[in-house]
N, C-alpha and C positions, 0 to 999 in steps of 0.2 A: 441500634439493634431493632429490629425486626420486633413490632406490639406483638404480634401472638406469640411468639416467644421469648418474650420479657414476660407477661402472664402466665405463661407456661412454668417457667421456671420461678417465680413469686409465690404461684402454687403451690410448686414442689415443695419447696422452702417452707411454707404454711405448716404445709401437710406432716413434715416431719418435726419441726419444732411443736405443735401441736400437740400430736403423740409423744413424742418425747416428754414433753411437758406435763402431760397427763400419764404417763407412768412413774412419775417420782414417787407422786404417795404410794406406789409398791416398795417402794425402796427406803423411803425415811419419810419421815413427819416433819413436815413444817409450822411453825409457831403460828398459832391462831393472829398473832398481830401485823405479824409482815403477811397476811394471804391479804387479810383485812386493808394491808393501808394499798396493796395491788387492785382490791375490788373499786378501792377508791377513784384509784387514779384512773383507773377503767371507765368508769361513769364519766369522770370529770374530762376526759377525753373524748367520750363518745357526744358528751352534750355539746363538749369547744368544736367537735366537729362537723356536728349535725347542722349546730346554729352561726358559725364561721367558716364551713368550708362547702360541707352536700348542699345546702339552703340557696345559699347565692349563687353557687355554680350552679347549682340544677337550675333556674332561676333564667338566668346564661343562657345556657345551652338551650333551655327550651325556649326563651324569646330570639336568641342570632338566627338572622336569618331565616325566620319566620313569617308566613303568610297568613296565620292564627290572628283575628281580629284580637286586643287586647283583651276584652271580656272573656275570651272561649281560653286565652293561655293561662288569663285568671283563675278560670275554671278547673283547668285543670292541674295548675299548682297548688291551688286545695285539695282535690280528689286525690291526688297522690301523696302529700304528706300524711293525708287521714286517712285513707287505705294502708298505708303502713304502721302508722301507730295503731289502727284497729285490728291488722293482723296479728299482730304479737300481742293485743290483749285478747282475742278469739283463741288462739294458741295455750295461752296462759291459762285460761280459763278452764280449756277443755282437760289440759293435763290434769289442774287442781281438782278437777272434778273426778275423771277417771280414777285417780289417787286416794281420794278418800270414800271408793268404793269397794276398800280391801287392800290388803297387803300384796292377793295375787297381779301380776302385771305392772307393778308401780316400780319395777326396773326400767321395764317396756318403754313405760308410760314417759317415763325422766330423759331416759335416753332418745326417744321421740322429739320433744318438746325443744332438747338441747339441739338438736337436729336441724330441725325446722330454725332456731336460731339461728344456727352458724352459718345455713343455707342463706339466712336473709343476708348475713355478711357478708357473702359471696358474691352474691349479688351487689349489693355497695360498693366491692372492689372493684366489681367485673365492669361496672358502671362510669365509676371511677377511670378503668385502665382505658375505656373508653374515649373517654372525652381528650386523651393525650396529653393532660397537662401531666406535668411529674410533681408539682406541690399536693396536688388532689389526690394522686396515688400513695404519696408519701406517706400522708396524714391520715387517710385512712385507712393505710395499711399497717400503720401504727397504731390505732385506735380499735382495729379487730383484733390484733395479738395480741396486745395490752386486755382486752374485753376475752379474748378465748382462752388466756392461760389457767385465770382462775375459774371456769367453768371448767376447763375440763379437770383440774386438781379436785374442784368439788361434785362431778361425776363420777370417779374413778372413787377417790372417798367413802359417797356415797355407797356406792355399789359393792367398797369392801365392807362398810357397817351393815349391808342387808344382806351378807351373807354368801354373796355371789362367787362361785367359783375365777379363781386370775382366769384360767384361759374364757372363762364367758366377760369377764370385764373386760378383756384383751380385745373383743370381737364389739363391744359395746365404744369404746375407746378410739377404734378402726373407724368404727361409723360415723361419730361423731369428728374424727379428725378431718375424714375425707370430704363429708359435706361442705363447706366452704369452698377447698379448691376448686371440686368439681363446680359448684356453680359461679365461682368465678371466670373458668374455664370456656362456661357453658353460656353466662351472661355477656362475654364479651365479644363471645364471634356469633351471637344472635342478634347484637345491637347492629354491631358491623357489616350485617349483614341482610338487616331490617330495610332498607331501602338504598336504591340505586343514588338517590340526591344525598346531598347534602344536608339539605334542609329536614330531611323524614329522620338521619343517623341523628342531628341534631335534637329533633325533638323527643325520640326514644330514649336518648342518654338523658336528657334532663328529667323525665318522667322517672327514669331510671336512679339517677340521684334522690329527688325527691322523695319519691319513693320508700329508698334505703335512711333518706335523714329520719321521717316518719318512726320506724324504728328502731335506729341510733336513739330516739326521746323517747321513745316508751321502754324500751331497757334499761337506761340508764335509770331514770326518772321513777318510773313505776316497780322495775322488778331489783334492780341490783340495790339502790340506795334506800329505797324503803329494810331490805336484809341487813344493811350495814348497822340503821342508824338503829333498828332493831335488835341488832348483837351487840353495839357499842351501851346501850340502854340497860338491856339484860345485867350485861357487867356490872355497869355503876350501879346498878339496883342491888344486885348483893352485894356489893362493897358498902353501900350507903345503910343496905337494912342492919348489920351487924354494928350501928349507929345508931339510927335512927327511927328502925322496926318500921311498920306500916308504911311510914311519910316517905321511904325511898322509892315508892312504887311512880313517881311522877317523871312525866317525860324528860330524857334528859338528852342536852345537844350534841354533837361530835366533841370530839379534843381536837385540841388549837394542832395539833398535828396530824389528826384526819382531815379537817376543812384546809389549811394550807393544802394538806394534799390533791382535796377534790380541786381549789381555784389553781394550782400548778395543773392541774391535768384538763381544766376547762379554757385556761389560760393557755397553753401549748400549742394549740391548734393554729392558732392567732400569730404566736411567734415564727411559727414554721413559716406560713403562709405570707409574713413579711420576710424571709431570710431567703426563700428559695425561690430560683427562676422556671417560669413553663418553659415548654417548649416551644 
């Protein structure tokens, strides 16, 4: 099948699982603990595939066939994972800040931020869809819908606890779903298209990997699993104080069934990536 229309239609597929996804919470409530062991596996996928699948590929892709002396492809295999971990914490930042400048706009503000995420994810695939292996695309088109479901469950959420009329969540929901396709869409026939040789498609896809592994790690690492282990805390803290008053207030670890879950989802990457052939 024809790449732009394999991405074409991975899109589509995105796009409505997505939304779909993110309208259940209009329809029923899901148990804080199965969102919880999903955020999990999310991280633990995003890290198994930042650090076992974008890292070495991109890695790849920008040294084959390269005329880059090896200091300058050095160069710029740092600049691209840290351009991308520094985006999503500039990202971060700005929303948190905007947000706790009033209640007005921090619909906006949420749905912006998730935005700009998804969009980085689109990028990762479109990256991905690029380079032609079918393991790289698998994985991390596994690792974005596994990473998009529970965002957008906790957008939509969001948006019904602040009050938000359905049809404005509906049009919030939209945004958020479509971001990703499109720039999957949009990253794969610009890479494709980024140079006549070989060797130029080659070193933009791996930029482009790298890039997106950058952050794959600062999501998982900094924004999802610092919330997990801070809600899994929360818990045990009032269970413990109704014991032990004050003394529950101290840090406490995941359950042996959220960490199994994070190394299943950090671990996954790794299995796919020996089970499955490129092209």
């Amino acid at each position: 099948m024809d790449g732009g229309l394999t991405v074409t239609l991975i899109s589509v597929a995105m796009f409505v699982g997505c939304f779909l996804l993110g309208f259940t919470p209009l329809l029923f409530r899901l148990s804080e603990k199965s969102l919880q062991l999903v955020c999990i596996l999310g991280a633990g996928l995003l890290c198994g595939t930042a650090l076992a699948i974008a890292i070495p590929e991109g890695v790849t892709q920008l040294t084959a066939l390269s005329s880059l002396p090896v200091p300058h492809s050095r160069v710029l295999i740092g600049l691209a994972l840290t351009f991308g971990f520094t985006l999503m914490f500039v990202v971060d930042q700005i929303s948190t800040y905007l947000s706790i400048r009033g209640l007005k706009g921090v619909n906006i503000t949420a749905t912006v931020g998730l935005v700009i995420h998804a969009a980085a994810d689109g990028f990762a695939l479109g990256a991905a869809a690029a380079t032609g292996q079918v393991t790289v695309q698998v994985v991390i088109f596994l690792a974005v819908i596994l990473h998009k479901a529970p965002a957008a469950f906790g957008l939509v959420s969001f948006l019904m606890h602040s009050g938000l009329e359905k049809k404005h969540i509906q049009g919030h929901l939209l945004a958020f779903s479509a971001a990703a396709p499109v720039f999957t869409i949009a990253t794969y026939f610009i890479l494709q298209a980024s140079g006549s040789s070989t060797q130029s498609q080659l070193t933009s896809t791996g930029v482009g990997m790298l890039f997106s592994a950058g952050t794959f790690l600062y999501v998982a690492t900094v924004h999802i699993l610092p919330e997990v282990s801070s809600s899994a805390a929360v818990q045990k803290t009032s269970d413990l104080q109704l014991e032990e008053g004050a003394e529950g207030h101290q840090q406490q670890p995941l359950g042996l069934t959220q960490s199994i879950t994070l190394i299943i989802g950090v671990g996954l990457p790794v299995a796919l990536a020996l089970g499955l052939k490129d092209d």
